[in-house]
N, C-alpha and C positions, 0 to 999 in steps of 0.2 A: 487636571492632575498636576500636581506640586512634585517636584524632584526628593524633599524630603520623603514621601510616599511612596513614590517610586524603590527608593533606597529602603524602605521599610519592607516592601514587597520581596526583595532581592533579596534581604539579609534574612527574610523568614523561606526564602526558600532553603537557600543554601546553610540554615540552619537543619533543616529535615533529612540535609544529604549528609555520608558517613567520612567522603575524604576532603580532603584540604583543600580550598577552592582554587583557581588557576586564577590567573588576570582573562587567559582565554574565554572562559567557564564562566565568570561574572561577567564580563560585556555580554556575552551570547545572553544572559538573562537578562540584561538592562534589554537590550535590544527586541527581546522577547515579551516582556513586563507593557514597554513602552508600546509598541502595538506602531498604530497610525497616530497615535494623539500631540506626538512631539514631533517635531522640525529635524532636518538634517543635525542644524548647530547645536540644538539643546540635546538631538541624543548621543552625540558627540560630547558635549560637557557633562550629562548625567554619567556615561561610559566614565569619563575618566575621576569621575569626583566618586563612585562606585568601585572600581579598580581600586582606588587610590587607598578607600575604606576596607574596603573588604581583601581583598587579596595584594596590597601594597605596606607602605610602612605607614599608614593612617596617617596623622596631622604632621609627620616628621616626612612625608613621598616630596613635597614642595623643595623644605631644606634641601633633601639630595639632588633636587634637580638643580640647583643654584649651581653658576658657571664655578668653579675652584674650591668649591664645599671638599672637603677630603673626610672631615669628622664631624658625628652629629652625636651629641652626650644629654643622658636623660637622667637625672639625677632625681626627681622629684616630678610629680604630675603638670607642677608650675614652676620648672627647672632646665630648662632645655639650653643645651650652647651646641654651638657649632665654632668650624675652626676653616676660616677659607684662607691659610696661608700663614697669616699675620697674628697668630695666638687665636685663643680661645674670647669669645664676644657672647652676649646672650640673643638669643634667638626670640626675640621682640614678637609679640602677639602669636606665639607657640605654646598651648599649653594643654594637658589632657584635664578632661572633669574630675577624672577621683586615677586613688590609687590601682584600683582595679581595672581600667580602661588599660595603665601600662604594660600591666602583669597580663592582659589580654593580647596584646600586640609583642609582647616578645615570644607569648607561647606559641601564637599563630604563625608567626615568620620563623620559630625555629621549625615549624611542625612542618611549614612549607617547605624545608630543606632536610624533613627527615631525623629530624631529631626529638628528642624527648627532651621537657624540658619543665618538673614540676617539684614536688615538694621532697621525692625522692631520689630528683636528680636535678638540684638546685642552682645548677650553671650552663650555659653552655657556649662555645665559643667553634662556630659553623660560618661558610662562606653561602650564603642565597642566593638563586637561580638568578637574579639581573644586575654582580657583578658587585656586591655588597658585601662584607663582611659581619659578621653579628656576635656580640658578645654581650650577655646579657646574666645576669645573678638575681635569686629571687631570695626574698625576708626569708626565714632569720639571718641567712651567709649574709646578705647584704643590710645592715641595718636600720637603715632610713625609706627602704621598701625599693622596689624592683627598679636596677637601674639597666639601660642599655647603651650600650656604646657601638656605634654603627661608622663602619671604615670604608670610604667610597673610594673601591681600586680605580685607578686608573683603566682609563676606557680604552686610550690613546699611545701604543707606543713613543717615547718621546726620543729621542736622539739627543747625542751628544751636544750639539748646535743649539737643540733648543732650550737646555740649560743654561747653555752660555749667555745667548741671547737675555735669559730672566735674573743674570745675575748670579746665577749659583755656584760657577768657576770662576773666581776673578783670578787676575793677573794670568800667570803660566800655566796654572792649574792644570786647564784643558789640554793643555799641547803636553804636558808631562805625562797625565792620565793614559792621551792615546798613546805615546810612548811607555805605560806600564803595558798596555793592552798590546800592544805590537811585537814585545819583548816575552810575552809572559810568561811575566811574572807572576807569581802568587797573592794575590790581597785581599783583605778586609777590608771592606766599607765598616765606619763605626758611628755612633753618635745616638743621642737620646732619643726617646719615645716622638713620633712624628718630626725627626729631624730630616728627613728626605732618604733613607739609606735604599729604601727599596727601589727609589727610582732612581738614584745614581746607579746603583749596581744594574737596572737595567736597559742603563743609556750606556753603559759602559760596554754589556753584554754586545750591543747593536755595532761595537767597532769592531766584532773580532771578524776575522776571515771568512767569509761567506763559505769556506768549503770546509769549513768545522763543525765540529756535532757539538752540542751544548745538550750537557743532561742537567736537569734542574733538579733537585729533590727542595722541596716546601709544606709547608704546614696548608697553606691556602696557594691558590693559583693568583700570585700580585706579581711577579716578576713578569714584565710581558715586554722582555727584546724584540728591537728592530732586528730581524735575523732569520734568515730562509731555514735553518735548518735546527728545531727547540725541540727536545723530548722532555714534557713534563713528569713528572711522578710526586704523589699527593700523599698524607698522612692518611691514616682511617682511626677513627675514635672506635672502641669498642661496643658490642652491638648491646642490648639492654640486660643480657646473660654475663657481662663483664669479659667476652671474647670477641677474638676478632679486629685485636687492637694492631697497627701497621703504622710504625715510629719513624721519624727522621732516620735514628740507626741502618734499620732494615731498609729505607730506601737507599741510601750511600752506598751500605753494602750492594746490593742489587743493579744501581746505575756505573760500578766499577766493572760488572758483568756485560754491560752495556755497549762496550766499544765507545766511551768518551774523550771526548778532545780536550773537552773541557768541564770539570765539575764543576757545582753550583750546589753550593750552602743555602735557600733562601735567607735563613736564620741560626746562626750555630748557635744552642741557648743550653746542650745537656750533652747526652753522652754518645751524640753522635761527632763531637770532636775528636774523639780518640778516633773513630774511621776518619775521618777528613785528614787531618793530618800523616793519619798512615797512607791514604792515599797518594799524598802528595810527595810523601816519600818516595812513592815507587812509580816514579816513573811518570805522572801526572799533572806535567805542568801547566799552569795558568790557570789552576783554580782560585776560587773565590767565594766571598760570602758577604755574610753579614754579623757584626756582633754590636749588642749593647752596651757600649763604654760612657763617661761621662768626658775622658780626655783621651788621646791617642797614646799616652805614658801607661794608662791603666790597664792597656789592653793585656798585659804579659798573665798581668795577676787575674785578670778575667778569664785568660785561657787554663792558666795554673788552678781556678778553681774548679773550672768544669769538668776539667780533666781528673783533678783528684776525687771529684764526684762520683765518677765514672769508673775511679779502680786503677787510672794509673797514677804511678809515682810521681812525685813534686820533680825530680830531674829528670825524669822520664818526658816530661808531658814540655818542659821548656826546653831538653836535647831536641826533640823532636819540632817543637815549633820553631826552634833556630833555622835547621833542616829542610823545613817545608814551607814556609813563608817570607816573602821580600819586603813588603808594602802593607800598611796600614794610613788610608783616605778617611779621615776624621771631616763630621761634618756638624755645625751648627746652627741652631734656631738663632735668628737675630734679629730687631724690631723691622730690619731690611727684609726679611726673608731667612730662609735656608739657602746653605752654602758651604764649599769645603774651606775648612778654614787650616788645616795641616794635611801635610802627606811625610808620612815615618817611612824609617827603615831597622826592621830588627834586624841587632846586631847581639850576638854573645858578650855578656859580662862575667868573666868567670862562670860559674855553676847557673848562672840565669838567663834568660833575655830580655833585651829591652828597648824599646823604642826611641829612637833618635830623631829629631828634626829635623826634615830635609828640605822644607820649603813651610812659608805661613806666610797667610792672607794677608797679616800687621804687618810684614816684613822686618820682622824682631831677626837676629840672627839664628843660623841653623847649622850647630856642629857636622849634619849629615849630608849636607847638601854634595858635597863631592863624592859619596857613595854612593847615593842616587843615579847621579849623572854614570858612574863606574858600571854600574849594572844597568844602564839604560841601555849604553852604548859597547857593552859583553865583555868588559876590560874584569 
């Protein structure tokens, strides 16, 4: 008996069945299939080359297992990159037989996470049961045919130390940071797509007082503090009736109900900045988040958009972030790695706000740098 046959036995079983197969569910059949006729080690290797096929992410389960893998992108059947750190590379001897193999493996692993995912509901973007993120578009939305893009959360709480240790705080950085964290203040982590922002933010989370309540509201569960005391609360996508949809708004609203110590943005990306900011108004100190900026100066005009998105006024939305924000920690991609490379200070400019320099990586000068220090130390 050959392991391909085997795997052939397995995939016509669990073809006959009506739900989504488990990793559990397929071994118990390899195991079942395989009888007496294979060895400890080979039903051990068939389990996992079966797993891997049938209820895993097919020829992409390897990638993810790769030590510092974060991103694995499928762009084409013979198109595969992955990204351990250092940019985007292509993933060498990766590749599916045809276009319908891909369009197979993204229905499947949405379907393992409960979602729908076909010609009437052409996207989906769901967190998988072993700690994966999944975002995947099918033809016509996506026009070169079904691409997926797969985000490998961290497994591992990391701490503040062990950024430093990789490089990712240089000079003062660190010792400023835990003096935002000690003081808190209010900040933004900012910086482009896989620039590190969700894990600074939750190395940062791991310095606060251990006798603090941390509510988190997120789209996916990726923030994951060193910290004895996290209440999460998660988005919900709408059920296939088009109800039942449960937004960042609605969770901000809800975790103020909460008794928090400290709020948590995962992601401010819409119109749950008009609550975040009014939270922080009243009373809410040492919140924080995340936003997507390309520079720490852009971040005024990134909040002023999403604000006006959202229904409040253009002085409205920059009175208010004057108000409820101290600190914005800019971070970027560099051939070195990820790193923070500024830490601002909003200050009012007339009718705006704007970010000022108060410390950089180049050690270029930083008009802000003595306001920094002023609010570090409560003057």
């Amino acid at each position: 008996m050959s392991a391909p046959s085997l795997l052939d036995r397995v995939r016509a079983r669990l073809a006959a069945e009506e739900q989504t197969p488990s990793r559990a569910g397929v071994a118990a059949l390899v195991r079942e299939e395989a009888g007496g006729l294979l060895g400890d080690g080979d039903v051990l290797l068939a389990v996992r080359d079966a797993v891997d096929e049938l209820a895993g992410a097919g020829p992409l389960e390897a990638l993810l297992r790769l030590p510092g893998v974060t991103d694995v992108l499928v762009n084409a059947p013979g198109e595969v990159w992955l990204d351990r750190g250092a940019g985007l590379e292509p993933a060498t001897g990766v590749r599916f037989p045809d276009e319908d193999a891909v369009r197979r493996l993204a229905v499947r692993l949405a379907a393992s996470a409960g979602r729908r995912l076909d010609d009437a509901a052409p996207w989906v973007d769901v967190g998988l049961p072993g700690g994966v993120r999944l975002h995947a578009v099918l033809p016509p939305v996506s026009g070169g045919g079904t691409c997926l893009s797969l985000r490998v959360l961290r497994r591992r709480a990391q701490a503040l130390s062990d950024l430093e240790a990789r490089g990712t705080l240089p000079g003062e950085s660190a010792g400023l940071l835990r003096a935002v964290v000690g003081r808190r203040l209010a900040f933004l982590v900012t910086g482009g797509t896989g620039s590190g922002k969700t894990t600074l933010l939750s190395a940062l989370l791991g310095e606060v007082d251990p006798a603090e309540r941390l509510l988190l509201c997120e789209d996916a569960a990726e923030l994951t503090p060193p910290h004895p005391h996290v209440v999460r609360l998660l988005t919900r996508p709408p059920n296939v009736e088009g109800a039942g949809a449960v937004g960042l708004r609605d969770l901000v609203r809800q975790a103020l109900r909460m008794r928090p110590d400290r709020l948590v943005v995962g992601e401010v990306r819409g119109a749950e900045v008009v609550d975040l900011l009014a939270a922080l108004n009243t009373g809410h100190d040492g919140g924080c988040g995340t936003v997507h900026a390309n520079r720490a100066t852009e971040v005024p005009a990134r909040l002023e958009a999403l604000g006006v998105a959202a229904g409040l006024g253009r002085a409205a939305v920059h009175s208010q972030a004057a108000a409820a924000l101290d600190v914005v920690v800019h971070l970027q991609r560099t051939p070195a790695g990820r790193r923070v490379s500024e830490i601002g200070v909003l200050r009012r400019a007339g009718e705006v706000v704007v970010v000022e320099p108060a410390w950089r990586a180049d050690g270029r000068p930083c008009p802000a740098g003595d306001a920094l220090r002023d609010r570090l130390t409560g003057r």
